[in-house]
N, C-alpha and C positions, 0 to 999 in steps of 0.2 A: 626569610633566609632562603638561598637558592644550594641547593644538593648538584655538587659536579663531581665526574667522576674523572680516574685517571685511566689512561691505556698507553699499549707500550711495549717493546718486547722484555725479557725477563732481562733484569739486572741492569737497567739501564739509569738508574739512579731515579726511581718515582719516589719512593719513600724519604730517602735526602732532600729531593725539591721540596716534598707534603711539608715535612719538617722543617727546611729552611724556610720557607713561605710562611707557615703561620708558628714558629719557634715553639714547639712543642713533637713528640713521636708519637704516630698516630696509634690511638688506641682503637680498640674494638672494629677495628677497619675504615676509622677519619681520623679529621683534624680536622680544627676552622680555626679563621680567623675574621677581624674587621679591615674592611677594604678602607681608603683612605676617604670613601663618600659617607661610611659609616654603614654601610650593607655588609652582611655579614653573609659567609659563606661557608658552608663544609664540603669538605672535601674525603669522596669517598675512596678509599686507598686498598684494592684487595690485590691479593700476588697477582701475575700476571697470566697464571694458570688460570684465577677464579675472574679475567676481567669480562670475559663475555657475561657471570652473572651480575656484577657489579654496574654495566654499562646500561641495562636491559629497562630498570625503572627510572634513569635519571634524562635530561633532554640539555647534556653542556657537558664537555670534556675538556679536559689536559693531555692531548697526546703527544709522548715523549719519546722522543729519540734523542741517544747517545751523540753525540760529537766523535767522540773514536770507537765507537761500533758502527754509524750510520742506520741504514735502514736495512730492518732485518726481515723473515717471512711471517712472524710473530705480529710486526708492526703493519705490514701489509694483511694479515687476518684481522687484527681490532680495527683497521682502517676500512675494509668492507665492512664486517659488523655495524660500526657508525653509520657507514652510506647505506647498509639494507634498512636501518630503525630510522634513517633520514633527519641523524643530530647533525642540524648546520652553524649551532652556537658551539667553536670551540675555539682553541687556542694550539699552535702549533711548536710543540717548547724544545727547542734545543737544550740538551744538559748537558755537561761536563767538558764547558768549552776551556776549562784550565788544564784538558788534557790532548786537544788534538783540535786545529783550524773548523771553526766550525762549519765554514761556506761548504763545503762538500756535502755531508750529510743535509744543510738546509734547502742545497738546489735538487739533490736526490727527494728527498722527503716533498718538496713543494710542486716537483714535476708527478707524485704519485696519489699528491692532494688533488692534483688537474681533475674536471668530469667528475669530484664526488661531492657530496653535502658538503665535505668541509671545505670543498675549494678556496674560499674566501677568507679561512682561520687566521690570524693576525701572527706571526711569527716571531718569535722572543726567544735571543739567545741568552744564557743563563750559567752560572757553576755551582752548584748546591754546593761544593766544598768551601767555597771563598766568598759567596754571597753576591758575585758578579752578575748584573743583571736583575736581581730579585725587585727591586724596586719599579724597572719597567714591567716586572711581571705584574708586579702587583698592579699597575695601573692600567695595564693590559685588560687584568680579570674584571675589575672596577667598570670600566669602558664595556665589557661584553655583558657580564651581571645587568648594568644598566639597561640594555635592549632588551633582557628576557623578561616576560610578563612577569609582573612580582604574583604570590603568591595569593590564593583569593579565600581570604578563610570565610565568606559564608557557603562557599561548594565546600572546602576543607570539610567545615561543619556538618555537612548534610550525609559526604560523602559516607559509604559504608567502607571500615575499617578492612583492608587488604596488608598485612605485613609481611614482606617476604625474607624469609630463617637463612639467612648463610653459615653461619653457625652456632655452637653452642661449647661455650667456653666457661668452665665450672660451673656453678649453676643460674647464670644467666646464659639468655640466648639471644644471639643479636641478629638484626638484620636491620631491611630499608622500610622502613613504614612508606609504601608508595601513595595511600589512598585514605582518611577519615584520620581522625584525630582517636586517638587510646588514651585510657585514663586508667591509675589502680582502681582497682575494685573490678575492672570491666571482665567479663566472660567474653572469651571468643572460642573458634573452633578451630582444630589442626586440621587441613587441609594435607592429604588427603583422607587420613586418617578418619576422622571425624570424632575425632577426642575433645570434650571439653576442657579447657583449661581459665583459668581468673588470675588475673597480672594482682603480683602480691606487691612489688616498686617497680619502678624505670630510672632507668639512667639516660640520659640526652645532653651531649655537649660535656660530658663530664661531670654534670652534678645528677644528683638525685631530682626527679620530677614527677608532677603529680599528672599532668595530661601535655603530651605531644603530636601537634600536629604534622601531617603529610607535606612535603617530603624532607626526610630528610634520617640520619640513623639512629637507632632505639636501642637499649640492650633491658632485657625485663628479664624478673623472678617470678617465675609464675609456680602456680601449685595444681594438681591435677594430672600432671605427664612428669617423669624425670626429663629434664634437657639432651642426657645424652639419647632418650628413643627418638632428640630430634633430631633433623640433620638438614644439611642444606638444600634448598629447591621444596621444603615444606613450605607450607605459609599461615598465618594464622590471621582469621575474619571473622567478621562480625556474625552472632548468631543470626539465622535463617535470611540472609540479604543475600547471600552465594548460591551456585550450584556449582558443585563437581564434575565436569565434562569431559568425557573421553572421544568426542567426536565431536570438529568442530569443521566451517568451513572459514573460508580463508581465502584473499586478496594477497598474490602472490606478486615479489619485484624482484625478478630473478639477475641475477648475479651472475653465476658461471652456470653455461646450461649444461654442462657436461655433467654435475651432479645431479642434474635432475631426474634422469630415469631410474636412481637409484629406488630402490621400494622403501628404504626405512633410512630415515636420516634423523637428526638430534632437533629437535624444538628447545632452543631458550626461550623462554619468556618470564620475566624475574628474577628469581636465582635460579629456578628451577630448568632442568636437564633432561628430556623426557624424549625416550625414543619412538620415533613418530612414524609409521606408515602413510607415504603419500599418493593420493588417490587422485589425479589430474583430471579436472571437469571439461576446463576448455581452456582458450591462451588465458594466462593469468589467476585461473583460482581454480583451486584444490581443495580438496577433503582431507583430513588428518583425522588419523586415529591412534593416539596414545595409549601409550602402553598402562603410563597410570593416572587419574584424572586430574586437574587440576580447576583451581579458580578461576575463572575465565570470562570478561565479556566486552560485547560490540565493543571495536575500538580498540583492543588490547593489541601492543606490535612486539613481534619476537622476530628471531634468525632460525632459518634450516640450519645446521650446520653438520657437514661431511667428517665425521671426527677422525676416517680412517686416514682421511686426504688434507685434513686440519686445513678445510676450505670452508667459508659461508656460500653457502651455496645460494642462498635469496631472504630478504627479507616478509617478514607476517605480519598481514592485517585481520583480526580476525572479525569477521561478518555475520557467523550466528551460531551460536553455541547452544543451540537445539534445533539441528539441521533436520529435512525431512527425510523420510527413506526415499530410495532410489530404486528401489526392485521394477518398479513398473516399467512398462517399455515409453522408452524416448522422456521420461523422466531426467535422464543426464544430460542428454540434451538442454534441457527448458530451463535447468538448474543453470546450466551454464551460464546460458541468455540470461536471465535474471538476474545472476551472485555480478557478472560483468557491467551489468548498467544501476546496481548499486552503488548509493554512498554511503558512507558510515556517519550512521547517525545514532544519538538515544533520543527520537521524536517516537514515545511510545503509541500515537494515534497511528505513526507512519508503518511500522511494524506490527500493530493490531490490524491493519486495513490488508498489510500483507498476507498476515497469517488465515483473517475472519473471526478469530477468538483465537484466547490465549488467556492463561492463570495470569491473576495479578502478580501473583510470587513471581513467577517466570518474568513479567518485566520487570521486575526489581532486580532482580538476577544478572537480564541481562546488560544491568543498568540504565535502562530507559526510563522517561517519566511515566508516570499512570493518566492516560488520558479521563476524562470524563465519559462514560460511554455505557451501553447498556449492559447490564452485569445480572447474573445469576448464580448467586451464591459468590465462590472464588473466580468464577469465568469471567471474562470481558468480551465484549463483542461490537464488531465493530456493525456502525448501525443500519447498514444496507442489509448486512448478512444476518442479524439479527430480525429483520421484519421478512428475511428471504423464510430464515429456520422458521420463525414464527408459520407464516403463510402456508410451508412444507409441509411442519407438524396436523395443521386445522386440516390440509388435503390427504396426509395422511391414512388421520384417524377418520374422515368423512369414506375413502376408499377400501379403507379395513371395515369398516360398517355394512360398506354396500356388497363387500365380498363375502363379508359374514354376517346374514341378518341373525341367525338364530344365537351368536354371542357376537356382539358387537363392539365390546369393549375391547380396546387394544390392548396388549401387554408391554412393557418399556420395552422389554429389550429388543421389540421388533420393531417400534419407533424410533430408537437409537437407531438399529441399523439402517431403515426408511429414509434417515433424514442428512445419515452422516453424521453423528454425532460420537467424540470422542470417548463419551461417556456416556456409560447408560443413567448414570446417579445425575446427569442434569436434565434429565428427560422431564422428571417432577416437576422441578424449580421454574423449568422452562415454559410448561404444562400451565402452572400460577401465571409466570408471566403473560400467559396469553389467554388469559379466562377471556379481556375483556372481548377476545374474536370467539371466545362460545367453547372452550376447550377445557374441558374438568375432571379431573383424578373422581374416581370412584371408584373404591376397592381395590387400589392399589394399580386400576389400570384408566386411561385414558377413554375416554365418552365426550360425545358433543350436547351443548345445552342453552341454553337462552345467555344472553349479552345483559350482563349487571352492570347499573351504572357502577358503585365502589369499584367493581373492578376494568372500571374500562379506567377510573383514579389509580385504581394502583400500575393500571398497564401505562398509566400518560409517566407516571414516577420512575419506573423502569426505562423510558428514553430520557429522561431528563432528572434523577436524582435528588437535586438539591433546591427543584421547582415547587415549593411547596404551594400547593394549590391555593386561591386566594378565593375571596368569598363571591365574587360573580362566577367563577367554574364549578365552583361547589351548588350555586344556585342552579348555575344551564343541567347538572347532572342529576340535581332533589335531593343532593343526598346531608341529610339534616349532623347536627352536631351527636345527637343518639346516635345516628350509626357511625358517625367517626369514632365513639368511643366504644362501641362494639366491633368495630373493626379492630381497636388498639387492644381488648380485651381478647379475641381471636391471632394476636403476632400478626396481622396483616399490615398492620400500622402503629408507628411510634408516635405518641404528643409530646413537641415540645414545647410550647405554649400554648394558648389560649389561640384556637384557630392555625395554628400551626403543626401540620403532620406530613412528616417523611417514612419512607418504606423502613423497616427494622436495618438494611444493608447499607444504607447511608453511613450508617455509624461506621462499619468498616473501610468504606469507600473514603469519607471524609479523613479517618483516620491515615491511610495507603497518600493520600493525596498531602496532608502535613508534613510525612518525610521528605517531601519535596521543599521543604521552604526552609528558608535560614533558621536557626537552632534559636531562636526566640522573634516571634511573630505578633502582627495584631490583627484586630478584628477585620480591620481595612484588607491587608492581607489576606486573610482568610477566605473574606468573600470573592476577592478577584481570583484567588485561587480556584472557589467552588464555582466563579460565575453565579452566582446566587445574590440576593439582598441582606441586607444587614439586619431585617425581621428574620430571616430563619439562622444567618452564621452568628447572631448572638447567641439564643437559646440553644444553639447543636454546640457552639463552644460550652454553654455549660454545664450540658450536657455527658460530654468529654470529659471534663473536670469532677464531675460527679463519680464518674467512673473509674476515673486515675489514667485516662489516658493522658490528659493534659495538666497544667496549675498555671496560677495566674501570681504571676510576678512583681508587677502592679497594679496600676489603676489604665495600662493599655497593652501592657506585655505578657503575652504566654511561651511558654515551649513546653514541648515532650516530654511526659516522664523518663529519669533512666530508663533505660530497656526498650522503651519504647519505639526508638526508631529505629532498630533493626525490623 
């Protein structure tokens, strides 16, 4: 099913077309109907006050102008809107041709469609009062439905739930499910709030339902918040897949430039309404700092919009929504150059290479995949910069030694700062990771020391994960089957077979890397996922299963526990 929405200026007969078009009054802010190919469509219908939140999650319109109004400033604002968010799937509808010649308003409207995304909208004159026209509409929609990518429900599946609240009307609340599929029973989070709340029904299409997927509109009873503390421009998501960001940057396509030196202008993005201070880097991308935070990642597109001047002032691309500080000098500069020869992508290796490390959380956030890569604890790191920290750390602690013979053991938090690390709490972890170059925690601080083979094994497992060492490396190293399971009796290593040992974080990492894959998988899968062999992605699947990360379906099919893929 494809989600289109309406725009238009006020009173120009949207509602009568929604209605006459699929013989029903739209409720909870749609109507749908079946097109004549058997595609089904809804239609999102909000007044024309609420059309910039209604237009914001969907990618195909109906905009409608009157026949004896013409084209009004109302219809030229949802008309940039469209052209800042760059929807060029529309339809261009003339209504209420049983009152007034429709050629005027059609060659007005088509000369103001000229130079934007919609320029190419197919034009369809119509009478919602008499039903003139409706049948070429319908076949109109049919014909453009058909071009639009149908919808892909193994990313549906995968995706993390985003719902955005336009309202709340008794005690459901409705809005656009833009992103994952919901189901009763599910826990999500009010955004900004951070309230939990667990969907008690849903309504979709007018019946009652048990799980609806992205896109299209939801109304739910949920328990945990009353509906009225909600309000439009909330949003509700999936637990811990989000952040809440009040500072983002941004890929700007500016519109009218006269608005733009404005300091504080309105950010839609979903329903959401959010007064935005804009911080201009270089031509085309800016800093935004929101007043309250929102849901947000790579890729998300919103409108400035001039509320005083009831202008779009530019469209939003957003680029990183955990931007770096800027205080250092010619920092705004280099931001510039950078944010400008970016593209938007969720290639999470491409964005770990950027950053040098980064929480895995944070790329799930930003919705990017999880690379395979070298990790310490929740960090990733991309693996230049990790054998750089490595090599920094050994010079480090060898320089603190020679500066201080009579205690020579380093303290973290001075290796932290020695090395540039975010964190002092991965100084340890890091410390482990790199025994096998002679670097070893004692007494809570850092000392150099002889090169053990197990741990030159577990430093080979740290760039490679899911490389369970085989019995020739285990021989070139001496290290017998007794110490692998004194190493496993130590947490330095996990058995999962007979000759089979991965690092204890594997299990994490393997886990982070499942959310990536269609909502029921197999083994085959699994291992292309892990890049691994089918000796180790057996056993770590059953591993997973022992644990309730995963179950097994049949005799070749697994997925996720509830819960589990947030």
């Amino acid at each position: 099913m494809q989600l289109i929405a309406t725009a238009g200026h006020a009173d120009h007969g949207k509602s009568t077309l929604v209605q006459r078009l699929t013989g029903m009054t739209p409720a909870l802010g749609s109507a749908w109907t079946r097109l004549p190919s058997g595609r089904m469509v809804e239609l999102a219908d909000l007044p024309a006050a609420r059309t910039l939140a209604g237009i914001c999650p969907v990618s195909a319109v109906l905009l409608v102008v009157a026949a004896d109004a013409g084209w009004m400033p109302q219809s030229g604002e949802h008309l940039a809107a469209l052209h800042a968010l760059g929807i060029r799937q529309g339809l261009l509808v003339i209504t209420r041709s049983d009152l007034a010649d429709p050629l005027p308003a059609l060659r007005r409207a088509r000369a103001e469609l000229a130079g934007t995304s919609l320029a190419e909208a197919e034009p369809v004159v119509v009478s919602g009062l008499t039903g003139e026209g409706i049948p070429r509409l319908r076949a109109a929609l049919d014909r453009m439905t058909g071009l639009m990518p149908p919808p892909n429900p193994a990313a549906t599946s995968v995706a993390p739930v985003r719902l955005w609240v336009d309202d709340a009307e008794g005690t459901l609340v409705t809005g656009t499910l833009a992103a994952g599929t919901v189901r009763t029973g599910d826990e999500l989070v009010v955004a900004p709030t951070g309230r939990r709340v667990r969907i008690e029904a849903m309504e979709s299409l007018g019946r009652p339902a048990v799980a609806v997927a992205a896109a299209g509109r939801v109304a739910l009873r949920v328990d945990g918040v009353s509906p009225r503390r909600m309000r439009g421009g909330h949003a509700l998501v999936a637990v811990n897949s989000w952040r809440f960001v009040s500072v983002i940057d941004v890929r700007l396509t500016t519109l009218d430039k006269t608005g733009m030196p404005a300091r504080e202008l309105v950010l839609h993005i979903g329903s959401a309404g959010i007064p935005a201070r804009v911080r201009h880097l270089g031509p085309g991308v800016a800093r935004l700092t929101l007043r309250s935070p929102l849901p947000l990642r790579i890729g998300d597109a919103g409108l400035l919009h001039d509320a005083q001047r009831r202008a779009v002032v530019a469209g939003v691309t957003v680029l990183d929504i955990l931007p770096p500080d800027l205080r250092l000098s010619g920092a705004v500069v280099e931001r510039a150059i950078e944010l400008s020869k970016r593209d938007v992508s969720t290639d999470g290796m491409l964005e770990l290479r950027r950053r040098g490390m980064v929480r895995r959380s944070d790329l799930i956030a930003m919705g990017c995949t999880v690379p395979r890569a070298p990790s310490v604890g929740e960090w990733l790191f991309d693996p230049d910069r990790f054998q750089k920290l490595r090599q920094s750390l050994l010079d480090a602690v060898r320089e603190y030694a020679v500066r201080h013979p009579d205690d020579p053991a380093m303290p973290k938090p001075v290796a932290a700062q020695e090395i540039g690390l975010p964190d002092r709490r991965l100084v340890e972890p890091l410390a482990r990771a790199s025994r096998g170059m002679g670097v070893r925690m004692l007494g809570g601080r850092l000392v150099l020391g002889p090169r053990d083979a197990l741990e030159t094994l577990v430093d080979d497992l740290a760039m490679d994960p899911f490389a369970a060492p085989e019995q020739p490396r285990l021989a070139e190293l001496g290290i017998t089957v007794k110490r692998l399971n004194a190493a496993v009796t130590k947490g330095m290593l996990i058995r999962l077979a007979d000759g089979v040992y991965l690092r204890p974080d594997a299990v994490d990492l393997a886990r982070a890397v499942l959310t990536q894959l269609p909502e029921t998988f197999t083994v085959a899968q699994v291992r292309t996922a892990l890049r691994t062999s089918r000796r180790v992605a057996v056993p770590l699947l059953e591993l997973l299963d022992a644990r309730g990360v995963t179950e097994r379906l049949d005799a070749s099919q697994r997925r996720l526990r509830k819960g589990r893929r947030t």
